[in-house]
C-alpha positions as CSV (number, residue, x, y, z in Angstrom):
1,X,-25.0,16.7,44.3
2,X,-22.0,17.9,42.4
3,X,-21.8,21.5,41.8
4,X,-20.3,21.0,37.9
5,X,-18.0,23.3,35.6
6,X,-19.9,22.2,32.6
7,X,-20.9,25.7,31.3
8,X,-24.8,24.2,30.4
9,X,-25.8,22.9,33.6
10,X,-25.5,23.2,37.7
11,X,-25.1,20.4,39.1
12,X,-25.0,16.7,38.4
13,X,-26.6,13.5,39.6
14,X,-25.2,10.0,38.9
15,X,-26.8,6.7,39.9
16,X,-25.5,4.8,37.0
17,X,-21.7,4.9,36.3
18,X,-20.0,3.5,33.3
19,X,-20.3,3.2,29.4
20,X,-18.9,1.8,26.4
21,X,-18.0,3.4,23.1
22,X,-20.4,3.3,20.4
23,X,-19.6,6.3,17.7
24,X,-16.8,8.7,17.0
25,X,-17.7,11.1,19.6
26,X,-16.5,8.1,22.3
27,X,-13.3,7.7,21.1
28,X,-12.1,10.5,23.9
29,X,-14.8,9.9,26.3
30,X,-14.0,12.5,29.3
31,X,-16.2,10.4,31.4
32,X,-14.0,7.2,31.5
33,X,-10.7,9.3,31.9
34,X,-12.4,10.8,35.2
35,X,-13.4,7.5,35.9
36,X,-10.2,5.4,35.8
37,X,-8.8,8.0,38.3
38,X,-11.5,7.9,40.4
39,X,-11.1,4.4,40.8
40,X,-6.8,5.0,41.6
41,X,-8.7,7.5,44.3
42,X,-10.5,4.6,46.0
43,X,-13.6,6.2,45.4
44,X,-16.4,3.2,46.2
45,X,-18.7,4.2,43.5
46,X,-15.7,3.6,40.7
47,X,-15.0,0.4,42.3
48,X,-15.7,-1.3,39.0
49,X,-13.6,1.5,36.7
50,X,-15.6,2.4,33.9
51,X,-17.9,-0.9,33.6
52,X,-21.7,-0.1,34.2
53,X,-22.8,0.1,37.4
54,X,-26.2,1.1,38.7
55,X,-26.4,2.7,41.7
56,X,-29.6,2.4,43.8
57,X,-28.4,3.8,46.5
58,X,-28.5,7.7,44.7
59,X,-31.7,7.3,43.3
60,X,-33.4,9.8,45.8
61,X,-30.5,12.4,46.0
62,X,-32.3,14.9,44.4
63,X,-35.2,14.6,46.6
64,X,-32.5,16.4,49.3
65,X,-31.4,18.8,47.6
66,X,-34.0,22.5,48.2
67,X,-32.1,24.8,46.3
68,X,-33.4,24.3,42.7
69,X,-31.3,23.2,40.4
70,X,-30.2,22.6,36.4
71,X,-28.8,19.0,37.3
72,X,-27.3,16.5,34.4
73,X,-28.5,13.6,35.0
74,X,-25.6,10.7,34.4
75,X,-22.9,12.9,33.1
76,X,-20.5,9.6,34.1
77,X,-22.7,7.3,32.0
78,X,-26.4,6.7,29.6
79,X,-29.1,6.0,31.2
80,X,-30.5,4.8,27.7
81,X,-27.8,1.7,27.7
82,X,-29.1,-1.3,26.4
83,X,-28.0,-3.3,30.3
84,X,-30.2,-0.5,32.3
85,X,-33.3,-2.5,32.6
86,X,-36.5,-0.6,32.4
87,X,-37.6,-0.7,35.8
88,X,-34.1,1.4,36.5
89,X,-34.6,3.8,34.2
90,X,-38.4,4.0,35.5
91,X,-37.1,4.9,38.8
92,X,-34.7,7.5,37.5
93,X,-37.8,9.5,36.3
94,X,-39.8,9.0,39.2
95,X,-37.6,10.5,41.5
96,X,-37.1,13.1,38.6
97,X,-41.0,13.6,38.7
98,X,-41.2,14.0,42.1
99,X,-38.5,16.4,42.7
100,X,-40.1,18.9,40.0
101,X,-38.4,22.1,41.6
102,X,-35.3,20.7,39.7
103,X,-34.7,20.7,35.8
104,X,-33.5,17.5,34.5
105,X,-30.9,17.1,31.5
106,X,-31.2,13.9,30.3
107,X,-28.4,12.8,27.3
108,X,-27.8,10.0,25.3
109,X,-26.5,8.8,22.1
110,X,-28.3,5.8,22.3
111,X,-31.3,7.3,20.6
112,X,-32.7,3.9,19.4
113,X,-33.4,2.6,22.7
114,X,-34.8,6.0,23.4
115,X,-37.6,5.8,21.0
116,X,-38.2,2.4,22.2
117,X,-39.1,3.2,25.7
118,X,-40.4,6.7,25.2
119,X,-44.0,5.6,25.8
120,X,-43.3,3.7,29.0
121,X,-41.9,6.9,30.8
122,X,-43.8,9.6,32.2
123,X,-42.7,13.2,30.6
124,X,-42.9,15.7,33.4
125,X,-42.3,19.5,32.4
126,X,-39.0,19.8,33.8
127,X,-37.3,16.9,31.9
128,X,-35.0,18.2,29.5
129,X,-34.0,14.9,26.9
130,X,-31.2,15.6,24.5
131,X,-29.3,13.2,21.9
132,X,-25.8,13.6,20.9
133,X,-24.8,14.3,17.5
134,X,-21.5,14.4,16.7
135,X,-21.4,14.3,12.7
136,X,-23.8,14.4,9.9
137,X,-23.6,10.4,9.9
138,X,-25.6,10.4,13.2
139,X,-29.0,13.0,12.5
140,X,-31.1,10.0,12.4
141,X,-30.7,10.4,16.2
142,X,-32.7,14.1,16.0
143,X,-35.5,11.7,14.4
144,X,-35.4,9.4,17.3
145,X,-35.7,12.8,20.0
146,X,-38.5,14.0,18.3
147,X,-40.7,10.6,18.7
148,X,-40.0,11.3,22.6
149,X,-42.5,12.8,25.3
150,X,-40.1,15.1,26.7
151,X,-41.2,18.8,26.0
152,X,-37.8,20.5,26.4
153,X,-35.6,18.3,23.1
154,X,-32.3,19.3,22.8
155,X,-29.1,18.9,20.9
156,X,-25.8,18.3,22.3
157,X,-23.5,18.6,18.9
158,X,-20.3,17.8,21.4
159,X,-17.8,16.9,20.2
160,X,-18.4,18.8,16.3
161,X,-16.4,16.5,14.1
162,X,-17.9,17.3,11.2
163,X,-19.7,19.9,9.3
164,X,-23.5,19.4,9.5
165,X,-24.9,21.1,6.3
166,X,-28.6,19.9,6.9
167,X,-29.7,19.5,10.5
168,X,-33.7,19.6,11.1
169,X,-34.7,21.0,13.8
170,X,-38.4,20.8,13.8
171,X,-39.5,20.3,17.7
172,X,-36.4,20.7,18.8
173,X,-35.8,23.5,21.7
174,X,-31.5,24.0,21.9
175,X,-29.0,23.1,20.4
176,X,-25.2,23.0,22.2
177,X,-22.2,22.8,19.9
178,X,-18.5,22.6,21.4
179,X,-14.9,21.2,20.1
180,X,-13.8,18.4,21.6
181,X,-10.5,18.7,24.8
182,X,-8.2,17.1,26.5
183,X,-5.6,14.8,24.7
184,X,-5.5,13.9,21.3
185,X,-8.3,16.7,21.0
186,X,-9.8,16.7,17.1
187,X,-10.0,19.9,15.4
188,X,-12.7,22.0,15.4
189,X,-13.4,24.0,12.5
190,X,-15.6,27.8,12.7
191,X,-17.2,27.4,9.3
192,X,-18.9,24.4,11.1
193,X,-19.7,26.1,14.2
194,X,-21.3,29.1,12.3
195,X,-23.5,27.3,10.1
196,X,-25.3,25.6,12.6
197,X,-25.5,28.8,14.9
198,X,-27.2,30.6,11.7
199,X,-29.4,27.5,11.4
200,X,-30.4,27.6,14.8
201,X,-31.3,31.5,14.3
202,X,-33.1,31.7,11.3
203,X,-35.0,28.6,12.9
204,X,-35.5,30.2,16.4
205,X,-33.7,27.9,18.5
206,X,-31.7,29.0,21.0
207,X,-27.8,28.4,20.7
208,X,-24.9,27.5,23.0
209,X,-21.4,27.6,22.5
210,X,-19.8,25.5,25.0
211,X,-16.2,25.7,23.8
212,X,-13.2,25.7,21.1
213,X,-11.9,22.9,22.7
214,X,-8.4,22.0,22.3
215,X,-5.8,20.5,24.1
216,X,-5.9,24.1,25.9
217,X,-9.1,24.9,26.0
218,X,-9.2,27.7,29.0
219,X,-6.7,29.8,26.4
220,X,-9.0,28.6,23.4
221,X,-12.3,30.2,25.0
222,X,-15.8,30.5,23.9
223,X,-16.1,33.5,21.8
224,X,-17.9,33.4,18.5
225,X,-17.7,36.2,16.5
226,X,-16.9,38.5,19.4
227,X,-19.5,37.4,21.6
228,X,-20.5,34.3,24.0
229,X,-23.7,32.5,23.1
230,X,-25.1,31.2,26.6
231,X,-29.1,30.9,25.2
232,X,-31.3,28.8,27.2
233,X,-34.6,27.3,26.5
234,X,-37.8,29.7,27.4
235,X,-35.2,31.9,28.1
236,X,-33.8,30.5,31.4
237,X,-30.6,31.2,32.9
238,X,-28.4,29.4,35.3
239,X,-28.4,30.9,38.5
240,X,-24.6,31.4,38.3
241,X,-24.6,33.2,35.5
């Protein structure tokens, strides 16, 4: 387990590694910068950079770990990638099932493949499925969550590149927005930020504002109007907080 300073989650889990880019919100994937130094580092589960890797060897991590946790599951990768054959991904929520004093964040933007295996995995309360939309080009994903099993459905609009005028969000339980950081960091603009926080509250859904993002992001904060927004679904709240 990785105790993680992602301000949604706990901890993260990883037994797949790697990606490729596949819409905007790639184009400064964190996940293959930490990747390429991990590999510099020597460390044997980057031995292959950024490429996809599986690694069978974490599946039953979880399983060890007593102290409940909010754990991301594949923050260094998607688990939905077209090269992750079903019988991986199977396994992935088995253990997920099995280790039910944990809540499971599951994210992908690769929402098609999604809806395509929904029905062959097993939905257990305490798997949390989210799709990433970073634009109004890429709703149709929202369409793609809602044909899921998962109970908890929630939005990760990280990196906001766009405004998002019109964003349903029948069936969906949280919504995350955040600017994007780190080098070459796209602007973020507040009118976007506000309209879908006003969305989420006149539609009941609870909001969280990760970040302003920016090359400096520590100085840019997370204030919105004077306040932080740290809502979580049915009301739960991460033990550090």
């Amino acid at each position: 387990m990785a105790q993680s300073r992602i301000e949604w989650t706990e901890s993260t889990w990883n037994p797949l590694t790697g990606c490729n880019k596949i819409s905007p919100g790639c184009k400064h994937c964190y996940a293959e910068r930490m990747a390429k130094r991990l590999h510099a580092m020597g460390q044997p589960n980057y031995a292959n950079g950024f490429k996809l890797t599986m690694h069978p060897q974490a599946l039953e991590k979880p399983l060890d770990w007593k102290t409940p946790q909010v754990i991301f599951v594949n923050s260094m990768s998607d688990l939905f990638h077209k090269d992750v054959p079903l019988e991986f991904i199977q396994s992935v929520f088995d253990v997920m099932k099995r280790a039910h004093w944990h809540q499971f964040q599951v994210l992908t933007k690769r929402s098609e493949r999604l809806a395509e295996v929904s029905s062959k995995l097993e939905w257990t309360d305490n798997i949390w499925m989210g799709v990433s939309v970073e634009n109004a080009d890429y709703t149709f994903r929202i369409d793609h969550l809602r044909k899921t099993g998962a109970k908890i459905k929630f939005l990760s609009v990280e990196p906001l590149l766009g405004p998002i005028p019109k964003m349903n969000l029948k069936e969906i339980n949280w919504v995350i927005v955040g600017g994007e950081s780190g080098p070459g960091a796209r602007p973020l603009e507040k009118d976007w930020v506000v309209g879908i926080r006003d969305h989420c509250i006149k539609a009941k859904v609870p909001f969280f504002f990760k970040q302003w993002g920016g090359v400096q992001k520590k100085k840019a904060g997370r204030l919105l109007d004077g306040r932080t927004w740290d809502q979580m679904p049915k009301d739960m709240n991460l033990a550090r907080a």
